[in-house]
C-alpha positions as CSV (number, residue, x, y, z in Angstrom):
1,X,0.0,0.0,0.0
2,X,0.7,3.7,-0.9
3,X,2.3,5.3,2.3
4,X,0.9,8.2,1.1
5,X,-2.4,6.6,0.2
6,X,-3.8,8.7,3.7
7,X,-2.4,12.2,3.2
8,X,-4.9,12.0,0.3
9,X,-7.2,11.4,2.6
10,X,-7.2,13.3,5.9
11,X,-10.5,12.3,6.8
12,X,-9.6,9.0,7.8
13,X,-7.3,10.2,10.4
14,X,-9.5,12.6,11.9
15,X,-12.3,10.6,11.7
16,X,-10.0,7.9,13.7
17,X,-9.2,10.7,16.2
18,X,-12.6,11.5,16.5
19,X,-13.5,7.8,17.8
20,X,-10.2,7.8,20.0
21,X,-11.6,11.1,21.6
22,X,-14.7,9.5,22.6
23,X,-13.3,6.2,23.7
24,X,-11.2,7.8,26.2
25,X,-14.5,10.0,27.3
26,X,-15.5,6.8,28.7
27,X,-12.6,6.7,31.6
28,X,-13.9,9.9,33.1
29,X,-17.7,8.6,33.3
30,X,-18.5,6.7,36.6
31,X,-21.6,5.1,35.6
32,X,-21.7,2.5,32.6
33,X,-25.3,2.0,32.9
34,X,-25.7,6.1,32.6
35,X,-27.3,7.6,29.9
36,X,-24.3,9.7,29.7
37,X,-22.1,6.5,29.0
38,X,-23.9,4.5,26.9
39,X,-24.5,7.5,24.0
40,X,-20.8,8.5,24.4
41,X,-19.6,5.0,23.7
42,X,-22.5,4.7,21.1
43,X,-20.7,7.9,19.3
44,X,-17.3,6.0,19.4
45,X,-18.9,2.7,18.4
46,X,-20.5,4.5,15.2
47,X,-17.2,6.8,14.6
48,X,-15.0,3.7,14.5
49,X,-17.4,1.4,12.6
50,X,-17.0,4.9,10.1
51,X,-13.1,4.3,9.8
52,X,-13.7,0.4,9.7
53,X,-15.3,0.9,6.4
54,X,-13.3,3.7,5.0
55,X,-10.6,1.7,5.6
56,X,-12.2,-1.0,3.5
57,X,-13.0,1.7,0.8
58,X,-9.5,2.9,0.7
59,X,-7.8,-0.5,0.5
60,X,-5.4,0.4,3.7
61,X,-4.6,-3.2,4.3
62,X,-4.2,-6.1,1.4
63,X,-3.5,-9.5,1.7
64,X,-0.5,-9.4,-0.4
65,X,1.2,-7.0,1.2
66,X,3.7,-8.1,4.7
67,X,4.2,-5.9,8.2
68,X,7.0,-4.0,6.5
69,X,4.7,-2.8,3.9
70,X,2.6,-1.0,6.0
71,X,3.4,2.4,7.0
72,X,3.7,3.5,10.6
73,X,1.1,6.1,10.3
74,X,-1.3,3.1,9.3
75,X,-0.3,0.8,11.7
76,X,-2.8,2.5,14.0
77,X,-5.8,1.8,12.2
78,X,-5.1,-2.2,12.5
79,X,-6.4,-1.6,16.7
80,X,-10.0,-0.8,15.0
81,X,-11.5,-3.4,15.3
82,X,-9.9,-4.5,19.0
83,X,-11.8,-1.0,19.8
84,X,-14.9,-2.3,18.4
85,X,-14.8,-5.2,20.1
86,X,-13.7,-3.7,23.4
87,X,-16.8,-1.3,22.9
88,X,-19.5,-3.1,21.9
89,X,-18.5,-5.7,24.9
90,X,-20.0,-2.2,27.8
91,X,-23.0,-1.9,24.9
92,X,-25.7,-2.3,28.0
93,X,-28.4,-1.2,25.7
94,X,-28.3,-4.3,23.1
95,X,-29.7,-7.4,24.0
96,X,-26.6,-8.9,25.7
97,X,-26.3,-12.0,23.4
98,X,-26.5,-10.3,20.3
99,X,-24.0,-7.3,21.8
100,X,-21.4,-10.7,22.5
101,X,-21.6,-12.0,19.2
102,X,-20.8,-9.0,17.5
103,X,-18.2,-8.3,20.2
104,X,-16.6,-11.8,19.4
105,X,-16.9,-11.1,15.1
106,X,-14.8,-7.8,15.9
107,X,-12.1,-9.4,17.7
108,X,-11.7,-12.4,15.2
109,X,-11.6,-9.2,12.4
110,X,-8.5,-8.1,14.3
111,X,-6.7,-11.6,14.6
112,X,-7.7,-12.5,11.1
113,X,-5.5,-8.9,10.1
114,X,-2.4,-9.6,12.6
115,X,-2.6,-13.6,11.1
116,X,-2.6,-12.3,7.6
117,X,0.4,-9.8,8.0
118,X,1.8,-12.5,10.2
119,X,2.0,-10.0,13.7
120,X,1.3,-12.5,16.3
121,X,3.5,-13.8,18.5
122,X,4.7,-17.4,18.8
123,X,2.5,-17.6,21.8
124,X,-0.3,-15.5,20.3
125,X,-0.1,-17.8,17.4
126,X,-0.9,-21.2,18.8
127,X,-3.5,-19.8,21.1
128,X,-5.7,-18.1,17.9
129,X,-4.9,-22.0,16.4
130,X,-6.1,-23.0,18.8
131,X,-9.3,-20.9,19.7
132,X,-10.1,-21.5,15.6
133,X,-10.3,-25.3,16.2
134,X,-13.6,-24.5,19.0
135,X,-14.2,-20.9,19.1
136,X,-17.5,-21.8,21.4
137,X,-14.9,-23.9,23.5
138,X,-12.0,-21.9,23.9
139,X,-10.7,-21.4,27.2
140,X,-7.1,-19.9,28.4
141,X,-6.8,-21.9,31.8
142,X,-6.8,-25.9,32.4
143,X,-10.7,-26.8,33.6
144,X,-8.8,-30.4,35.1
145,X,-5.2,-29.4,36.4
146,X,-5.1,-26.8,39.1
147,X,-1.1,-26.5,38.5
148,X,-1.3,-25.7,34.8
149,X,-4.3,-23.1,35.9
150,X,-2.0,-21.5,38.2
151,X,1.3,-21.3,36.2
152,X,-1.0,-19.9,33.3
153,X,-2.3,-17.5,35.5
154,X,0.9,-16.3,36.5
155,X,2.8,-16.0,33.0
156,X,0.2,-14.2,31.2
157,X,0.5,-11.4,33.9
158,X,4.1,-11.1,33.7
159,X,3.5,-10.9,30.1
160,X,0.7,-8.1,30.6
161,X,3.2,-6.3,32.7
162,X,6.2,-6.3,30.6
163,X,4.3,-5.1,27.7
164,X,2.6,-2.1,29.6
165,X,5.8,-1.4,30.8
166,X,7.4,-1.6,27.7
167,X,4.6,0.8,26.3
168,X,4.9,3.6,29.1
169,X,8.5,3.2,28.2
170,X,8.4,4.5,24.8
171,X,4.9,6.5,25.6
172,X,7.9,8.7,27.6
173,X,10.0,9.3,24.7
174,X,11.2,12.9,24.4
175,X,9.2,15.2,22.3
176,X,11.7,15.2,19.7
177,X,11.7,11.6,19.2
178,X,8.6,11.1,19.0
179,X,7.9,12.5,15.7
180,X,10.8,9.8,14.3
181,X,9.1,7.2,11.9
182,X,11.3,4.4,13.8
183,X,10.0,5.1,17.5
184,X,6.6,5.8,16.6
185,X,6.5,2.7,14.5
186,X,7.7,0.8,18.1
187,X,5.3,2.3,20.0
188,X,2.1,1.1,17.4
189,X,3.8,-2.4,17.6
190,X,3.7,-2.5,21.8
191,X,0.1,-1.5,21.6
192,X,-0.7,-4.1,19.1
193,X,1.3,-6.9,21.2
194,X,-0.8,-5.6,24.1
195,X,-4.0,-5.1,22.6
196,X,-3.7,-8.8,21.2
197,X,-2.9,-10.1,24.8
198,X,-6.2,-8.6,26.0
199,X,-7.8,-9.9,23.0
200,X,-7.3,-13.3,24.2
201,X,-9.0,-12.5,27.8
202,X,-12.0,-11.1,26.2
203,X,-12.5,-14.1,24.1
204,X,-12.2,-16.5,26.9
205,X,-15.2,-14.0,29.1
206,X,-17.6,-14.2,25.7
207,X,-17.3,-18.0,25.6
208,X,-17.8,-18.2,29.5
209,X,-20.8,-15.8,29.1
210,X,-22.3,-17.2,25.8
211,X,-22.8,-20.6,28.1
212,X,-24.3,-19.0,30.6
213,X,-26.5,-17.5,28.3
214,X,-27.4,-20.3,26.4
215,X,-28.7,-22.5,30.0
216,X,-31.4,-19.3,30.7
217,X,-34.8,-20.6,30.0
218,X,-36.0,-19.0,26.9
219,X,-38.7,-16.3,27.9
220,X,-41.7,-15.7,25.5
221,X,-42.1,-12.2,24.6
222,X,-45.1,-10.5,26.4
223,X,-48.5,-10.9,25.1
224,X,-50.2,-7.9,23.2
225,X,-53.9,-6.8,24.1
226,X,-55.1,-8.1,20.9
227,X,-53.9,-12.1,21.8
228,X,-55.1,-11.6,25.3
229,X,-58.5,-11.0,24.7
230,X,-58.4,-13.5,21.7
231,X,-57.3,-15.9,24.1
232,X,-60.1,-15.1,26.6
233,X,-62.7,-15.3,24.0
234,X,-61.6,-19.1,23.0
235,X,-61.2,-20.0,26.7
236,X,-65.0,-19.4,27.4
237,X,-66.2,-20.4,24.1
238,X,-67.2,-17.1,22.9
239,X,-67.7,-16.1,19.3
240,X,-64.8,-13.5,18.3
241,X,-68.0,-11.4,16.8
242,X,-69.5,-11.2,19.6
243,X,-69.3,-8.2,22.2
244,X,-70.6,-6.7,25.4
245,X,-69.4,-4.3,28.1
246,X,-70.1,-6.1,31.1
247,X,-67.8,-6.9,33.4
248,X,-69.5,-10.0,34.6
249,X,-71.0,-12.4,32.0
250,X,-75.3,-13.4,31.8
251,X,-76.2,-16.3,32.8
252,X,-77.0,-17.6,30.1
253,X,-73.7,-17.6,29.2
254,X,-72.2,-18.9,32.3
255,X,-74.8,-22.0,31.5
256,X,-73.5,-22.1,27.6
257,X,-70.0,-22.2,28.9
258,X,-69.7,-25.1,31.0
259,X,-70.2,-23.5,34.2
260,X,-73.3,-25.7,34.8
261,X,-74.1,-29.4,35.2
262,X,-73.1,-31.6,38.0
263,X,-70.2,-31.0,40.6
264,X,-69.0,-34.6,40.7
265,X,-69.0,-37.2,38.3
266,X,-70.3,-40.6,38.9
267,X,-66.9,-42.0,40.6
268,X,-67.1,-39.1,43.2
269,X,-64.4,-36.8,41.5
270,X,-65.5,-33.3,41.7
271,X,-65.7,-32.3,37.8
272,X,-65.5,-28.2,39.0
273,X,-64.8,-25.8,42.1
274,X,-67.2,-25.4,44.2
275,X,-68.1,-24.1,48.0
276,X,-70.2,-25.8,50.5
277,X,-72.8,-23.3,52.1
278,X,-75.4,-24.2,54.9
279,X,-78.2,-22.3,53.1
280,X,-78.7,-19.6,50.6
281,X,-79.8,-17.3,53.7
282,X,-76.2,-17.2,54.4
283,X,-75.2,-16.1,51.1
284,X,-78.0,-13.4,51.2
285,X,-77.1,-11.9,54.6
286,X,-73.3,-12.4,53.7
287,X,-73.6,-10.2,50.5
288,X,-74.3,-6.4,52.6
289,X,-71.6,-7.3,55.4
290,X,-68.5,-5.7,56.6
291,X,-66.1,-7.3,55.8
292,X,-64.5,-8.5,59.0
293,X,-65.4,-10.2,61.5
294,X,-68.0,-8.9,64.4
295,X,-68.4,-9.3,67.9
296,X,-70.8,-12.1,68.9
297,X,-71.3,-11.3,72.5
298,X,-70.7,-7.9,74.9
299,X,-68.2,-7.4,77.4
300,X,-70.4,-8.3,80.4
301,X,-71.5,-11.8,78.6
302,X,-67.9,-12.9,77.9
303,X,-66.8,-12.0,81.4
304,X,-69.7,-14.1,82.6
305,X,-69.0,-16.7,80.8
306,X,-65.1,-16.9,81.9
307,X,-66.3,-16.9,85.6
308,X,-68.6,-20.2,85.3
309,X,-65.6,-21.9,83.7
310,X,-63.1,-21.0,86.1
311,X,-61.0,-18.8,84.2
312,X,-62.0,-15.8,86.9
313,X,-61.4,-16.2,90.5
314,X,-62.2,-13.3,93.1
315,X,-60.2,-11.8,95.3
316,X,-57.2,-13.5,95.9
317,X,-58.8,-17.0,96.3
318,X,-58.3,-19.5,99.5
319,X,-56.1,-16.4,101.1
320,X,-59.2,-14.0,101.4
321,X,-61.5,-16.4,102.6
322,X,-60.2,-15.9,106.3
323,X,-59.6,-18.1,109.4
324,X,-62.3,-20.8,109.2
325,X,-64.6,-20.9,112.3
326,X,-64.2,-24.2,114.2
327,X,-67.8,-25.9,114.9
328,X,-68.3,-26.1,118.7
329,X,-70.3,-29.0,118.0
330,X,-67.7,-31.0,116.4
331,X,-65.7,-32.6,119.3
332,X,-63.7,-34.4,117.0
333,X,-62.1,-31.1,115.4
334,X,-62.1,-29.3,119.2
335,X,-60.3,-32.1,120.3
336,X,-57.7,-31.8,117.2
337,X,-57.6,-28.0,117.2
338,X,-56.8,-28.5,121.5
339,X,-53.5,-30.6,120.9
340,X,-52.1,-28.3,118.2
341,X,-52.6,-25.6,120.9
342,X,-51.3,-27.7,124.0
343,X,-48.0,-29.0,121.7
344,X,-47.3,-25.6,120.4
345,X,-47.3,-24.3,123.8
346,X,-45.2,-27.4,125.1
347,X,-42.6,-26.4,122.2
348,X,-42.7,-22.8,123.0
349,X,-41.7,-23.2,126.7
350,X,-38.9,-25.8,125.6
351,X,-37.7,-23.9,123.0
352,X,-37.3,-20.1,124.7
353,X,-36.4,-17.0,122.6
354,X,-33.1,-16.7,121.5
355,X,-31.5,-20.2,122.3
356,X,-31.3,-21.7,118.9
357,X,-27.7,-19.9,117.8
358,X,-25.5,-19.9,120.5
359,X,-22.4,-19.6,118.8
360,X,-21.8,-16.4,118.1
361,X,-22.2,-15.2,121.8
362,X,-19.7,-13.3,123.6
């Protein structure tokens, strides 16, 4: 490709700056779910998808052409579609399956671009083999040995570092260098390496989610008005021509319907709901009610009632009845009530104040 190809066309870099401008908008919003957020990153979703096809239009990248063919200016412009992908992965506002699988077709874009101008890493290389044998299956960690989990874990972030390293390295380049074709060139190339190291994470959260996704129960969308009262019209056998505005049916309907005929069938089982009532007095006198339930005695009949079954006793029972009167006539209980007396008094004189404890005397 012409290395000169985009000075004739300025709009594809501004356009790209554009998009880079609102992507980085997103860092200073707290809120994804925000209105705020998700229109910002709807403007950089629609301004990069805009350089994604003018790219296309303008032939930036071909198939026959190597890494070394590509200008450093245009070596930007291969991160599109990792931006894409990276945006349309916080896209709230799409259903969330869809918003994966377009998330997932950006990212395979951006491989299929660093395959074809052969940009990946050793590494990077058997991993997108490896995801292109069972993209639904791909997975960076062991699911069956815990060491291999671990030791994966720990070299891809060592790798993550030394590339971000690497890229605030040369992101502090002196002015002056900066607007040399060789250190810029560098610095695209880190964020490449970088980007395609996150690439691989993203892919491995999309399959994980896509799984979930796929074991949800499948919910039916909501019923409209029209299908609801279709569907009440068939339940009770009613003629879709037919119309009325009450709100509870005639009777003859509710006879033409079903409603009526006989509770139970022959073997016993009841063929319909029904409610047992003692008369149709009841269901008179229960129609003009309140409706809770009233008091079916007074005060002064339920205390009445709680004294002849015991539950009230006066006073302060056997206590305030008093000392009971001995019958004079009963020698029996005299004689009884005399020899408490007589060994009371017996005890009394053997047992004088004051000589139980006499220990603690002086």
């Amino acid at each position: 490709m012409d290395p000169q190809h985009t000075e004739e066309h300025p709009s594809l870099r501004k356009l790209f700056e554009t998009a880079n401008n609102q992507r980085h908008k997103l860092d200073s919003i707290p809120n994804p779910t925000s209105t705020l957020y998700q229109s910002t990153l709807r403007a950089a979703t629609t301004a990069f998808q805009q350089c994604l096809d003018l790219t296309g239009r303008l032939s930036i990248f071909s198939p026959n052409e190597t890494e070394d063919d590509i200008s450093s200016s245009n070596l930007q412009y291969l991160l599109i579609n990792h931006y894409l992908g990276d945006l349309l992965l916080k896209d709230t506002l799409t259903p969330r399956e869809s918003a994966l699988l377009q998330s997932r077709a950006a990212y395979e874009r951006y491989f299929r671009l660093l395959d074809t101008y052969d940009m990946l890493s050793k590494a990077d290389s058997t991993l997108y083999q490896r995801y292109l044998s069972s993209p639904d299956n791909f997975s960076l960690l062991s699911n069956t040995d815990p060491t291999a989990r671990r030791n994966t874990k720990i070299a891809r972030y060592k790798q993550e570092q030394e590339l971000k390293l690497k890229l605030e390295y040369l992101a502090r380049v002196p002015l002056a260098l900066q607007h040399d074709d060789a250190a810029s060139r560098e610095i695209y190339l880190a964020e490449i390496q970088l980007c395609a190291h996150n690439t691989f994470h993203a892919l491995d959260i999309i399959g994980q989610e896509l799984k979930i996704i796929s074991l949800m129960p499948q919910t039916s969308p909501a019923p409209q008005p029209e299908q609801l009262a279709e569907d009440h019209r068939q339940r009770n056998g009613i003629p879709k021509d037919t119309y009325f505005d009450r709100l509870d049916p005639p009777i003859s309907q509710l006879l033409g319907t079903g409603r009526a005929g006989p509770i139970l069938s022959k073997e016993g089982k009841p063929l319909k709901p029904f409610t047992l009532l003692d008369s149709r007095q009841r269901l008179r006198d229960g129609v003009f009610r309140e409706d809770h339930a009233l008091p079916t005695m007074t005060i002064d009949e339920y205390l009445a009632e709680e004294k002849r079954r015991g539950g009230i006793v006066d006073g302060e029972g056997q206590r305030s009845a008093g000392p009971q009167e001995v019958n004079e006539d009963d020698m029996d209980k005299a004689d009884i009530e005399t020899m408490k007396a007589r060994e009371w008094d017996e005890y009394v004189e053997a047992n004088p104040k004051g000589s139980g404890n006499t220990l603690n005397r002086g």
